[in-house]
C-alpha positions as YAML, in Angstrom:
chain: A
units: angstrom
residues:
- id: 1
  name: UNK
  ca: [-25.95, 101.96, -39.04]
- id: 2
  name: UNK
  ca: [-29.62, 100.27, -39.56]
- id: 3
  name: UNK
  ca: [-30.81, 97.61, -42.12]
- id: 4
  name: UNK
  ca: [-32.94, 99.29, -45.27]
- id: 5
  name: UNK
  ca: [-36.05, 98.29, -43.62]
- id: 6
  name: UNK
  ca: [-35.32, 99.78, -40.21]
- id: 7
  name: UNK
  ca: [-34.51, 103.33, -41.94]
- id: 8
  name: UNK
  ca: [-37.67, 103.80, -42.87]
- id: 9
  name: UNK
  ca: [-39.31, 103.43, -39.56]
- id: 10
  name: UNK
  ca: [-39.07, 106.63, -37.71]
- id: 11
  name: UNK
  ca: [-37.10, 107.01, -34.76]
- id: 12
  name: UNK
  ca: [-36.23, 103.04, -34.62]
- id: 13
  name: UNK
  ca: [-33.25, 103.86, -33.20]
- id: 14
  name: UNK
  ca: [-34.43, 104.37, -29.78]
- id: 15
  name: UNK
  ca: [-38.69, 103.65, -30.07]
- id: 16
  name: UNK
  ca: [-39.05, 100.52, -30.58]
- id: 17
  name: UNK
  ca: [-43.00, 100.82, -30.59]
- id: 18
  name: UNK
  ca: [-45.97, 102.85, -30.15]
- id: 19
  name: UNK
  ca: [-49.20, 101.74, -28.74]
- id: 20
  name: UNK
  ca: [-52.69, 103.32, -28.67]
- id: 21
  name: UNK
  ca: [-55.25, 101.59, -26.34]
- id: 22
  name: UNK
  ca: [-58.95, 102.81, -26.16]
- id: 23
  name: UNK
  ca: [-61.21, 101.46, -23.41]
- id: 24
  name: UNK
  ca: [-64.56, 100.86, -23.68]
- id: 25
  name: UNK
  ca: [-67.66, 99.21, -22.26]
- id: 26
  name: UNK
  ca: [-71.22, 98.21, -23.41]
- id: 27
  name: UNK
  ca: [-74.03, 100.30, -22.42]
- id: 28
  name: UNK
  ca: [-76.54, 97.53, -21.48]
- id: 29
  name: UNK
  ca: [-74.23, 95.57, -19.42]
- id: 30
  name: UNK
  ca: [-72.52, 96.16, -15.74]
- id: 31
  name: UNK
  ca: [-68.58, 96.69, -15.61]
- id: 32
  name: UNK
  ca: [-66.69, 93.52, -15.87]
- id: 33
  name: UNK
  ca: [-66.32, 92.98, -12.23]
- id: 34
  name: UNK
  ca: [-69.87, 92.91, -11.82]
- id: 35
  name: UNK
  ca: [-71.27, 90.26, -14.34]
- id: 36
  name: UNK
  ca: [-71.83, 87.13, -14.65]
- id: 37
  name: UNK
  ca: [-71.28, 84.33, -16.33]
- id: 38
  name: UNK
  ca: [-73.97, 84.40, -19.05]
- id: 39
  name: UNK
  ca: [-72.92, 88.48, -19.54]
- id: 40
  name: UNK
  ca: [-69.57, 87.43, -19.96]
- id: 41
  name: UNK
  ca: [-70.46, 84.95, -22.65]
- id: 42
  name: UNK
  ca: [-72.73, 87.67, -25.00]
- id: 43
  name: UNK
  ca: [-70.21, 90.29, -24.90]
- id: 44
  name: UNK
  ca: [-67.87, 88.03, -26.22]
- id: 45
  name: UNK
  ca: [-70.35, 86.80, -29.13]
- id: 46
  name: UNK
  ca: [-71.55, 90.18, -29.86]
- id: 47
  name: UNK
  ca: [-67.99, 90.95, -30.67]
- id: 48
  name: UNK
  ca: [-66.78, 87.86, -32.65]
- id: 49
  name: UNK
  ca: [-70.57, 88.28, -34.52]
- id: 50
  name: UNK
  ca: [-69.04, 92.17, -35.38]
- id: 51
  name: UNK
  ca: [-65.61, 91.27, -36.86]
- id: 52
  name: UNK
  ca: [-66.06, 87.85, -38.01]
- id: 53
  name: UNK
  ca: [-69.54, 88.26, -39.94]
- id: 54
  name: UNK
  ca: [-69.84, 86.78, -43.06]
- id: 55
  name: UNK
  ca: [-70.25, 89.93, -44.59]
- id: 56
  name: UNK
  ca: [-67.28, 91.77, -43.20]
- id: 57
  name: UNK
  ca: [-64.27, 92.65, -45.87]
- id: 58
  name: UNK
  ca: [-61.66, 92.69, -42.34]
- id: 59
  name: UNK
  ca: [-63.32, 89.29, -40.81]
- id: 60
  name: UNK
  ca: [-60.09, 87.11, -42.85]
- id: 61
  name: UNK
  ca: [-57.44, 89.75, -41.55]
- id: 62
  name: UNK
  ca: [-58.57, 88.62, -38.04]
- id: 63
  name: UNK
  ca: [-57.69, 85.89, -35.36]
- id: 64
  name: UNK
  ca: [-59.73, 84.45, -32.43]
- id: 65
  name: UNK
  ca: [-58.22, 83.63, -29.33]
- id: 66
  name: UNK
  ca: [-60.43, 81.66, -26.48]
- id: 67
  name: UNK
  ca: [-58.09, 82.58, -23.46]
- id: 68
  name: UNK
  ca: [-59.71, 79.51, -21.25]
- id: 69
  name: UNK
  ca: [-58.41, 77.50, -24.27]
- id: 70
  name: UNK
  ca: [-55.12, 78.34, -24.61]
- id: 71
  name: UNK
  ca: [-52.15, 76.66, -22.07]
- id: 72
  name: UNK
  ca: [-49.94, 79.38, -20.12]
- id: 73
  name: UNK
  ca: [-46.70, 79.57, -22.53]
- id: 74
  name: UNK
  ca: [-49.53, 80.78, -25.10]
- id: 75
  name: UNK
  ca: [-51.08, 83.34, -22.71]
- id: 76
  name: UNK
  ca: [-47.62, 84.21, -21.85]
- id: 77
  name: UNK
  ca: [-46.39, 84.46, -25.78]
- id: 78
  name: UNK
  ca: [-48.89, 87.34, -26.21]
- id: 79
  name: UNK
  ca: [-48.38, 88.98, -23.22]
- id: 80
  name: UNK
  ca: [-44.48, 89.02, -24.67]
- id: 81
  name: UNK
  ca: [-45.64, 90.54, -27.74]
- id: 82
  name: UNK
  ca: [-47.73, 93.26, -26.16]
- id: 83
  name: UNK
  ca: [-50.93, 92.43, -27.66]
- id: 84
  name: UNK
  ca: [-52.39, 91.34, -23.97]
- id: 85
  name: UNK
  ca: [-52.20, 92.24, -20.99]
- id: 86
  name: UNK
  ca: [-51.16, 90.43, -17.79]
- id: 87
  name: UNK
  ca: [-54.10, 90.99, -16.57]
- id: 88
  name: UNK
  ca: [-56.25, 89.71, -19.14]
- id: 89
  name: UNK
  ca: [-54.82, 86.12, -18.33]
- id: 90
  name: UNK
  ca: [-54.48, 86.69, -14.62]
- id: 91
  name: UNK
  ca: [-58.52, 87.49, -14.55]
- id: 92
  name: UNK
  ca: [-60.81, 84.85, -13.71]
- id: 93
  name: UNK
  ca: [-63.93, 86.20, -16.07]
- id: 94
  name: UNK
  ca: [-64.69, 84.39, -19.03]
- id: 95
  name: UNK
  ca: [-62.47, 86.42, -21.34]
- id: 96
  name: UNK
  ca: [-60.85, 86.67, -25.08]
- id: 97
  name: UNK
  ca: [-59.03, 88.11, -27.17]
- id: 98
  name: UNK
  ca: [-58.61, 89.14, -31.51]
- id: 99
  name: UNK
  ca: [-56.13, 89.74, -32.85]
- id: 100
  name: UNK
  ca: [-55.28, 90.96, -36.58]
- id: 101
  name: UNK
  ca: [-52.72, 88.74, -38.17]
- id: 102
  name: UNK
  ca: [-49.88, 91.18, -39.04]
- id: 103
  name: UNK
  ca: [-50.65, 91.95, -34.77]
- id: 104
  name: UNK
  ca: [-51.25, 95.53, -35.57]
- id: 105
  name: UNK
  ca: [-55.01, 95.66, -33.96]
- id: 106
  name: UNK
  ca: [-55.42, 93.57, -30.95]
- id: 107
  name: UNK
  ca: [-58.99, 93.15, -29.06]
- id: 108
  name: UNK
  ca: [-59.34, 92.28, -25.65]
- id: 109
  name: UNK
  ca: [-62.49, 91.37, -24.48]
- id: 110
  name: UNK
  ca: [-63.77, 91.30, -20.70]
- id: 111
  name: UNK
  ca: [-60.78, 92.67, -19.05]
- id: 112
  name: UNK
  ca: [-60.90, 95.81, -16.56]
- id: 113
  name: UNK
  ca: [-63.18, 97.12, -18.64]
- id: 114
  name: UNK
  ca: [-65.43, 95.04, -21.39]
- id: 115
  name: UNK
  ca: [-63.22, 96.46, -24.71]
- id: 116
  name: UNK
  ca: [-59.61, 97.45, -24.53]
- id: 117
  name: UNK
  ca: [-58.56, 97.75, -28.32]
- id: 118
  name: UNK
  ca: [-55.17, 98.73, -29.23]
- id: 119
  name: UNK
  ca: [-53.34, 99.58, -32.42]
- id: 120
  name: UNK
  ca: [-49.51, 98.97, -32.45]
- id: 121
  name: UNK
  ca: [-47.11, 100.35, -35.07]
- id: 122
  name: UNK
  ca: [-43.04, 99.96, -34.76]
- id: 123
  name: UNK
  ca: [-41.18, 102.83, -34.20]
- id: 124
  name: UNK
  ca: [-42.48, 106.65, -33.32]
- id: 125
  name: UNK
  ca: [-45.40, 106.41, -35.14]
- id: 126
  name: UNK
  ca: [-48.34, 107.41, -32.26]
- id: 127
  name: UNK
  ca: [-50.46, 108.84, -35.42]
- id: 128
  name: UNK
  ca: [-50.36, 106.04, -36.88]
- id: 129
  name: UNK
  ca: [-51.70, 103.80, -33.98]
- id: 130
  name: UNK
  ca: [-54.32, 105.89, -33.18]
- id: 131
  name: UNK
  ca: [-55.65, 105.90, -36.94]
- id: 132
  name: UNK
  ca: [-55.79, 102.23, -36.77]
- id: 133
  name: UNK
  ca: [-57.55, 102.32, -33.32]
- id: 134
  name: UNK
  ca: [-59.93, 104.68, -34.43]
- id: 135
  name: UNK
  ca: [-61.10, 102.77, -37.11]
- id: 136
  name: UNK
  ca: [-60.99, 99.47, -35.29]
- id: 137
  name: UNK
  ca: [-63.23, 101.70, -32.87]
- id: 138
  name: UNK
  ca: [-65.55, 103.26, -35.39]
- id: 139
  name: UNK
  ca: [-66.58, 99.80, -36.87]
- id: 140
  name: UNK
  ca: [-67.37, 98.69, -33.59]
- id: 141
  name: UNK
  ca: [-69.42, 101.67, -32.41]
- id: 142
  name: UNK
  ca: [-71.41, 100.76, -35.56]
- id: 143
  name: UNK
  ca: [-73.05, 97.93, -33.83]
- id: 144
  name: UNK
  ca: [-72.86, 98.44, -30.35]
- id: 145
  name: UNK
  ca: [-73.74, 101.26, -27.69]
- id: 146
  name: UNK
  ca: [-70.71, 102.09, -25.73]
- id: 147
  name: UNK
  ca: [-71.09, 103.45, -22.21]
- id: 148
  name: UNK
  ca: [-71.31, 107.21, -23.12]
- id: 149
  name: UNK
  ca: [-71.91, 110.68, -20.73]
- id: 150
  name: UNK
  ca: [-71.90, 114.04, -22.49]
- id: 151
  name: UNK
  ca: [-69.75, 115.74, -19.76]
- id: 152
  name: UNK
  ca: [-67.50, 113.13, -18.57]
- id: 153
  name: UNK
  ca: [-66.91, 110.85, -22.25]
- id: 154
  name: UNK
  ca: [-66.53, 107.04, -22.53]
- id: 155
  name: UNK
  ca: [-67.44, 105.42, -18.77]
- id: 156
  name: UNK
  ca: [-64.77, 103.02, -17.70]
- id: 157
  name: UNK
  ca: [-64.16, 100.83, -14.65]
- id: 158
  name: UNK
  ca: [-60.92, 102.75, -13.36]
- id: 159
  name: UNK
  ca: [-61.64, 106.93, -13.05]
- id: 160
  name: UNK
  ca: [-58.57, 107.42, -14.46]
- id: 161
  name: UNK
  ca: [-59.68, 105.93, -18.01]
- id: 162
  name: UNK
  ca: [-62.83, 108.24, -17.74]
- id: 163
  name: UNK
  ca: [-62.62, 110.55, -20.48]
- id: 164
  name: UNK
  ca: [-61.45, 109.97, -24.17]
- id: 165
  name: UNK
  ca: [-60.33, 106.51, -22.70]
- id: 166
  name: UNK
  ca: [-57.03, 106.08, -24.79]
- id: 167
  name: UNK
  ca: [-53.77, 105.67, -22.95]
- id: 168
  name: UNK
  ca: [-51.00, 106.57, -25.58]
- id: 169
  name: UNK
  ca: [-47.35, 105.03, -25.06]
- id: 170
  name: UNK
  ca: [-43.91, 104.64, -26.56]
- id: 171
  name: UNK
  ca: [-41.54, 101.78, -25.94]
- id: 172
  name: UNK
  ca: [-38.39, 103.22, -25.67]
- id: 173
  name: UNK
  ca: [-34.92, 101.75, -25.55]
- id: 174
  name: UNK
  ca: [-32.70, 104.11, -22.75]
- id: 175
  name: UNK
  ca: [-29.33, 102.55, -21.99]
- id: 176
  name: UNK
  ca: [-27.33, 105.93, -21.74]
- id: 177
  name: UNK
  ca: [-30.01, 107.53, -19.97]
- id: 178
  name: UNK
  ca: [-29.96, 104.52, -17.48]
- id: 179
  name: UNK
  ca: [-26.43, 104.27, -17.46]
- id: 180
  name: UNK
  ca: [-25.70, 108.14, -16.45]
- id: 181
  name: UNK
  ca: [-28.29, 107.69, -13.74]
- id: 182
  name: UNK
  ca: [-30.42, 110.31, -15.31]
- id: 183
  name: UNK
  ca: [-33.33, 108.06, -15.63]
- id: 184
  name: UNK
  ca: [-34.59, 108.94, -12.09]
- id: 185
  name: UNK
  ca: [-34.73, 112.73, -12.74]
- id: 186
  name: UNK
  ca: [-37.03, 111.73, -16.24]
- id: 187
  name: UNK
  ca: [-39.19, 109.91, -13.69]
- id: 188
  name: UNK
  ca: [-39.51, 112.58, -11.34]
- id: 189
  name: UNK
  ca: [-39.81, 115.05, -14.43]
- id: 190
  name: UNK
  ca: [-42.22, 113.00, -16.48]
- id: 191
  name: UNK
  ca: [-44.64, 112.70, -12.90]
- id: 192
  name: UNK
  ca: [-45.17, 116.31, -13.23]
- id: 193
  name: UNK
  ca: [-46.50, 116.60, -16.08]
- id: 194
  name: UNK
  ca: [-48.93, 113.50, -15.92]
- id: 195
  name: UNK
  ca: [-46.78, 110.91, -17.45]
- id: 196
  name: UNK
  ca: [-45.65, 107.78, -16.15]
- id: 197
  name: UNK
  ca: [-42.81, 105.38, -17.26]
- id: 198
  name: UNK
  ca: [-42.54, 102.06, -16.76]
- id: 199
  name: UNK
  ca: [-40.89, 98.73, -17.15]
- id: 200
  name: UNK
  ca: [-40.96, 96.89, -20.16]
- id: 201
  name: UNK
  ca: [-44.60, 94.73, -19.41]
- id: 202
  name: UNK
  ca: [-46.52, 98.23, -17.77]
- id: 203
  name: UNK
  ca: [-46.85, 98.87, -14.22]
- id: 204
  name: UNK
  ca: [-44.87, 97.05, -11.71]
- id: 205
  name: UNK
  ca: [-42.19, 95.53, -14.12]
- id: 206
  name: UNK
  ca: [-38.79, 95.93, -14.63]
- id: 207
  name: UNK
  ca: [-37.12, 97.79, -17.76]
- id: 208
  name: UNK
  ca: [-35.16, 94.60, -19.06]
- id: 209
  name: UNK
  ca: [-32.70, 95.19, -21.60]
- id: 210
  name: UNK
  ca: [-33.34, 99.19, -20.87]
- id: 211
  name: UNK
  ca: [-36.55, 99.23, -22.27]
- id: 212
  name: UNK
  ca: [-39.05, 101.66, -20.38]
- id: 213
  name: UNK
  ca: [-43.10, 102.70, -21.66]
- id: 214
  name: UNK
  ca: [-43.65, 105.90, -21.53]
- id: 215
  name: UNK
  ca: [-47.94, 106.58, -21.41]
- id: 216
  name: UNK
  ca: [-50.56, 108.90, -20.54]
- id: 217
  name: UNK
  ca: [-51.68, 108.69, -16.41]
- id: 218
  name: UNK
  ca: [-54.90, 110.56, -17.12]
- id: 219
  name: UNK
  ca: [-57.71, 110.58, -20.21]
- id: 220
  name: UNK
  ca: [-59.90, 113.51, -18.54]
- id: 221
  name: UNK
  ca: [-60.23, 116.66, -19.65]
- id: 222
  name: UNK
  ca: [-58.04, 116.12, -22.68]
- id: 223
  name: UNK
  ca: [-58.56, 115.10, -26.23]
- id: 224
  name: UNK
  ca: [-57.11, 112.39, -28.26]
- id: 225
  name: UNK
  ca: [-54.95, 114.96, -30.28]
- id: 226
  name: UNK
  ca: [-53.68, 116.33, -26.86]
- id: 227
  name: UNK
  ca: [-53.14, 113.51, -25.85]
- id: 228
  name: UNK
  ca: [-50.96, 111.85, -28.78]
- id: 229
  name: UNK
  ca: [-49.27, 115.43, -28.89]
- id: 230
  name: UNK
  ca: [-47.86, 115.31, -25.31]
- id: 231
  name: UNK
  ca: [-46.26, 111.99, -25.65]
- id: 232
  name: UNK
  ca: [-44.88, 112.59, -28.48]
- id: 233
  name: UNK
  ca: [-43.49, 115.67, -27.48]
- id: 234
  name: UNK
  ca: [-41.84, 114.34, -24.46]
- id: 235
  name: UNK
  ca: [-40.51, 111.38, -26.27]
- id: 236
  name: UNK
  ca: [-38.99, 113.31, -28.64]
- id: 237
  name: UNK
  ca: [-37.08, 115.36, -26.01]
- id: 238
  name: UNK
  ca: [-35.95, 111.98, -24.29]
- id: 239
  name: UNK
  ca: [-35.12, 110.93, -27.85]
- id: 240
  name: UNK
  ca: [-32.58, 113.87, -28.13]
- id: 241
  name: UNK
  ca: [-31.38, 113.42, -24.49]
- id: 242
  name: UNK
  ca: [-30.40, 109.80, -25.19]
- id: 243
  name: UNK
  ca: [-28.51, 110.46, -28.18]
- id: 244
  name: UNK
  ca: [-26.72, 113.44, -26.72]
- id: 245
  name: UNK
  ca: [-25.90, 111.21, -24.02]
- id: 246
  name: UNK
  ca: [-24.30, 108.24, -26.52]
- id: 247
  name: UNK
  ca: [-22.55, 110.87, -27.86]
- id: 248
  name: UNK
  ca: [-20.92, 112.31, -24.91]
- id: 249
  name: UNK
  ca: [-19.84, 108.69, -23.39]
- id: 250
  name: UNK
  ca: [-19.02, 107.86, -26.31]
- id: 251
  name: UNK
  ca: [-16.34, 110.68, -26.83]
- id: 252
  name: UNK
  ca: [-15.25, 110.85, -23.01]
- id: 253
  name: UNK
  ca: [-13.58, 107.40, -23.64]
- id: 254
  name: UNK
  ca: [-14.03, 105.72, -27.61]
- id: 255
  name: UNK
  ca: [-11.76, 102.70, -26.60]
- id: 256
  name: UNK
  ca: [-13.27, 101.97, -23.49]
- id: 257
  name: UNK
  ca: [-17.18, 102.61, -25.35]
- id: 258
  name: UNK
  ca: [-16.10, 100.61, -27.83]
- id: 259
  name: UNK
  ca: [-14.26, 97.80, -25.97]
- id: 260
  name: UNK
  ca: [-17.45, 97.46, -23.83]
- id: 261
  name: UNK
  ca: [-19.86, 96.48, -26.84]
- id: 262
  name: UNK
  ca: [-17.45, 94.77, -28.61]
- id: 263
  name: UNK
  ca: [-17.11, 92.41, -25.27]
- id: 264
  name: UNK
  ca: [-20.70, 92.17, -25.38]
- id: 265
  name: UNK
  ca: [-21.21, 91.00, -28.90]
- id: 266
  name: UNK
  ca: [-18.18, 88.37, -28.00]
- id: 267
  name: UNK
  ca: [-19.82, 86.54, -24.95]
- id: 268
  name: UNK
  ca: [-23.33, 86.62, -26.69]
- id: 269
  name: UNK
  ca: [-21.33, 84.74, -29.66]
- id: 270
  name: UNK
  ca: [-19.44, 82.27, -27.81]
- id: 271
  name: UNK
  ca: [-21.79, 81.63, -24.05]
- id: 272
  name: UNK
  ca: [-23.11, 78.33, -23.53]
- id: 273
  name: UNK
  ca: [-25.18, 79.71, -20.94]
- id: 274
  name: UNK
  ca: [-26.90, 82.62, -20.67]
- id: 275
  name: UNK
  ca: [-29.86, 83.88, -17.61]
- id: 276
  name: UNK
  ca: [-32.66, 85.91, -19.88]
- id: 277
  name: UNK
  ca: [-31.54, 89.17, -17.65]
- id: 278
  name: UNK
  ca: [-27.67, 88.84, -18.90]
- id: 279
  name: UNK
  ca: [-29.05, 88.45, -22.80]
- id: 280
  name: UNK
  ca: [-31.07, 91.47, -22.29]
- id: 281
  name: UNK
  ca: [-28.22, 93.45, -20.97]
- id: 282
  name: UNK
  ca: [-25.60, 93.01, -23.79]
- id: 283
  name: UNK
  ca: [-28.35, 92.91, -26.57]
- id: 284
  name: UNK
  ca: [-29.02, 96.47, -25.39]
- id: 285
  name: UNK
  ca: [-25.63, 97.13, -25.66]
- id: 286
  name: UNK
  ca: [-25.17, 95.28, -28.95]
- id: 287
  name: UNK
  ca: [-28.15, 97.31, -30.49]
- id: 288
  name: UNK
  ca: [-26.31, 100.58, -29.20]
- id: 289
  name: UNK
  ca: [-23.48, 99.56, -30.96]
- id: 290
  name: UNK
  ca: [-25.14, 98.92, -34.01]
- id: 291
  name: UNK
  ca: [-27.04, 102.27, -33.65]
- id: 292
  name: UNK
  ca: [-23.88, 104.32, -33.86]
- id: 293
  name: UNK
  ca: [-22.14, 102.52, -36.29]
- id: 294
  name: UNK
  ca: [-19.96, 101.04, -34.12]
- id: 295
  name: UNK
  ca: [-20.87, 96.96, -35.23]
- id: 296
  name: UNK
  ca: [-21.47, 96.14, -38.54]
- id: 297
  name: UNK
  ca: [-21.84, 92.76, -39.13]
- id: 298
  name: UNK
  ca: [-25.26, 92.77, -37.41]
- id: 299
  name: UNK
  ca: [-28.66, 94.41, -38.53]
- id: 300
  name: UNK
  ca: [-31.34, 95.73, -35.79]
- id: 301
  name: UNK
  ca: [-33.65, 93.53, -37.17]
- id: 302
  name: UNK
  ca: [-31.39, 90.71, -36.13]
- id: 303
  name: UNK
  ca: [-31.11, 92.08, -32.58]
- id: 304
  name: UNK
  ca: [-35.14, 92.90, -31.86]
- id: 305
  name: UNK
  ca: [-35.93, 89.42, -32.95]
- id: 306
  name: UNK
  ca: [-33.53, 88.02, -30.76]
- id: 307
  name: UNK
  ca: [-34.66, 90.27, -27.82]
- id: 308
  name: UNK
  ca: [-38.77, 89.09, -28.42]
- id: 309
  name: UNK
  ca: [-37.38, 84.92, -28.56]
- id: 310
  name: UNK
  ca: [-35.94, 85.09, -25.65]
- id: 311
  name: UNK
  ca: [-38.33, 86.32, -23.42]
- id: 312
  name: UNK
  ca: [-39.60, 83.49, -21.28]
- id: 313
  name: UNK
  ca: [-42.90, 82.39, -23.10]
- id: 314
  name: UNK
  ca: [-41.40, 82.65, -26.28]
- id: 315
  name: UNK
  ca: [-38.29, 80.47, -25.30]
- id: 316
  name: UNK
  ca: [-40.15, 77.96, -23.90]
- id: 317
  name: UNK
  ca: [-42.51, 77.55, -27.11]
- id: 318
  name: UNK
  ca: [-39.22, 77.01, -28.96]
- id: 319
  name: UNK
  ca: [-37.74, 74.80, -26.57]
- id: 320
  name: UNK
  ca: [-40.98, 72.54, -26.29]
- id: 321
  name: UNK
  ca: [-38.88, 69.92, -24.23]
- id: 322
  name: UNK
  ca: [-36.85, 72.19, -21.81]
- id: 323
  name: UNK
  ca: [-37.61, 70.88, -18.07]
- id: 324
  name: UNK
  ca: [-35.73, 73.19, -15.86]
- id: 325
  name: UNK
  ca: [-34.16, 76.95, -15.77]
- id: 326
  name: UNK
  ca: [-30.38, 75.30, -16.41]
- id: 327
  name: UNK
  ca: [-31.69, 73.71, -19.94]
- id: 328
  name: UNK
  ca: [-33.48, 77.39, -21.16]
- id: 329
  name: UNK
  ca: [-30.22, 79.19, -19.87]
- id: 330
  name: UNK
  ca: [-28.28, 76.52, -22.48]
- id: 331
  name: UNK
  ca: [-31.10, 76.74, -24.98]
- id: 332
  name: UNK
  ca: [-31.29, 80.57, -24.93]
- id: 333
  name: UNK
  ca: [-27.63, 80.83, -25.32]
- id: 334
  name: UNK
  ca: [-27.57, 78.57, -28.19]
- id: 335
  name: UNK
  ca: [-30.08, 80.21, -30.55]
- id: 336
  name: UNK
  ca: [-28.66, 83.99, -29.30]
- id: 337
  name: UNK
  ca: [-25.08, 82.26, -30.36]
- id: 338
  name: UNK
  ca: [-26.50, 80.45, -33.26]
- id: 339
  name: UNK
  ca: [-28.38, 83.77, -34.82]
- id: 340
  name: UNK
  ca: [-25.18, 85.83, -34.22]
- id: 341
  name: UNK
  ca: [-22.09, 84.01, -35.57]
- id: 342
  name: UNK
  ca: [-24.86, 83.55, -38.87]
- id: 343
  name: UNK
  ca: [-24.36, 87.00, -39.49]
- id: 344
  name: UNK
  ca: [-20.64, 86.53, -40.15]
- id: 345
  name: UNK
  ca: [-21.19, 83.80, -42.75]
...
């Protein structure tokens, strides 16, 4: 079924991460959209001054990243790895970004709002995020004044941040949900209830590879226990639909289930070329296969790092030389083949 390490994450069979983000803004300064220049600039020291001081027993854990500095494969390599957003790099403010080194904590500075910080953990481990936020959070708060009102909570640029501020999510990997077309009625069932799913970069992105987020809509009126408690209550029951659901195709027609991953795992070992939404598609159904036992020569762990390389910005820092879509299709087929037909050695 999974590699040692992936048993001990919880729920790794179908989260493949959880994500708390807490927004925030500085007292003494105007929202993002409003300031200028020489705002943009203190902010930005005021936080480097916090986590990098001299003093600081975290300030060696952390990296600084100059967004204005960095080319767009690099923006786009973060964005990849969740620890940015799209719209960090897409923002014409003077803005930045730190990062812990095991990419846990992630700061981004000057975006829709002046602090977004997130914790990441792999797996269904929402607790576990929001501890790290918190903390990440509470060392800050030490230094600065955060936008504060008694009866509305931490002031943020969009209303629907007002509140507690934290937006909760779960990346989750759905292929029998998608394939049974029950998907839409998790949509329509998740609105209800003030949840939203989404594609695997947020809002307005497609669920490559199956992959949807499922997050908070609104921070309001709830705390940050409610909050974590929600999500992971309705991940959980998606968790159980999506198994039941492997379960079921999987016994309607064993020869034909298994046929159709084994076919996968062939072309993904033997393609010379291969379009970044094709590798998606039979890695998801590669990874279901491993799941249930069904292939055995290959770990998760192979299969998720194969999945983040060859995302766009991450293929294209590998393949440093690649000039046109034809050469990444070759490239990206070779290191998927390459990876693969290792594990039979």
């Amino acid at each position: 079924m999974f590699d040692k390490e992936a048993k001990k994450i919880p729920e790794s069979d179908i989260v493949m991460t959880s994500r708390v983000r807490m927004a925030r803004n500085l007292k003494e300064y105007p929202f993002p959209v409003r300031m200028d220049l020489g705002q943009s600039v203190r902010i930005i020291n005021s936080i480097k001054d916090i986590i990098f001081n001299k003093d600081s027993a975290i300030s060696k854990n952390f990296l600084y990243f100059d967004l204005q500095k960095l080319n767009n494969i690099e923006k786009l390599v973060l964005v990849e790895k969740h620890l940015i957003s799209k719209e960090l790099i897409d923002n014409k403010r003077l803005c930045a970004a730190i990062i812990s080194k095991d990419e846990k904590i992630s700061i981004m500075i000057n975006e829709e709002d002046h602090l977004r910080i997130q914790g990441m953990m792999p797996g269904m481990q929402l607790d576990e995020a929001l501890d790290i936020c918190n903390k990440t959070d509470d060392l800050l708060e030490e230094n600065v004044d955060y936008a504060f009102d008694d009866r509305l909570g931490y002031l943020t640029s969009c209303p629907t941040n007002i509140g507690t501020g934290i937006r909760a999510s779960v990346m989750m990997h759905l292929p029998a949900i998608t394939m049974t077309g029950y998907i839409k009625g998790i949509l329509e069932a998740c609105s209800k209830v003030g949840v939203t799913v989404r594609g695997l970069y947020g809002e307005n992105t497609e669920a490559l590879g199956n992959m949807f987020q499922v997050s908070n809509q609104v921070t309001l009126g709830q705390s940050e226990e409610e909050i974590i408690f929600n999500i992971k209550n309705i991940a959980t029951q998606i968790i159980d639909q999506e198994r039941a659901l492997r379960d079921d195709l999987y016994k309607q027609n064993t020869y034909m289930f298994e046929d159709k991953i084994q076919r996968s795992l062939g072309i993904l070992r033997s393609a010379r070329v291969m379009t970044s939404e094709e590798s998606h598609k039979l890695l998801s159904e590669v990874r279901v296969g491993i799941d249930m036992g069904i292939i055995k020569d290959v770990d998760i762990k192979t299969v998720n790092e194969l999945m983040a390389v060859i995302q766009p910005g991450s293929l294209q820092a590998v393949l440093a030389n690649s000039s046109g879509q034809l050469e990444r299709d070759v490239g990206r087929a070779d290191i998927i083949r390459k990876k693969l037909n290792k594990t039979k050695e």
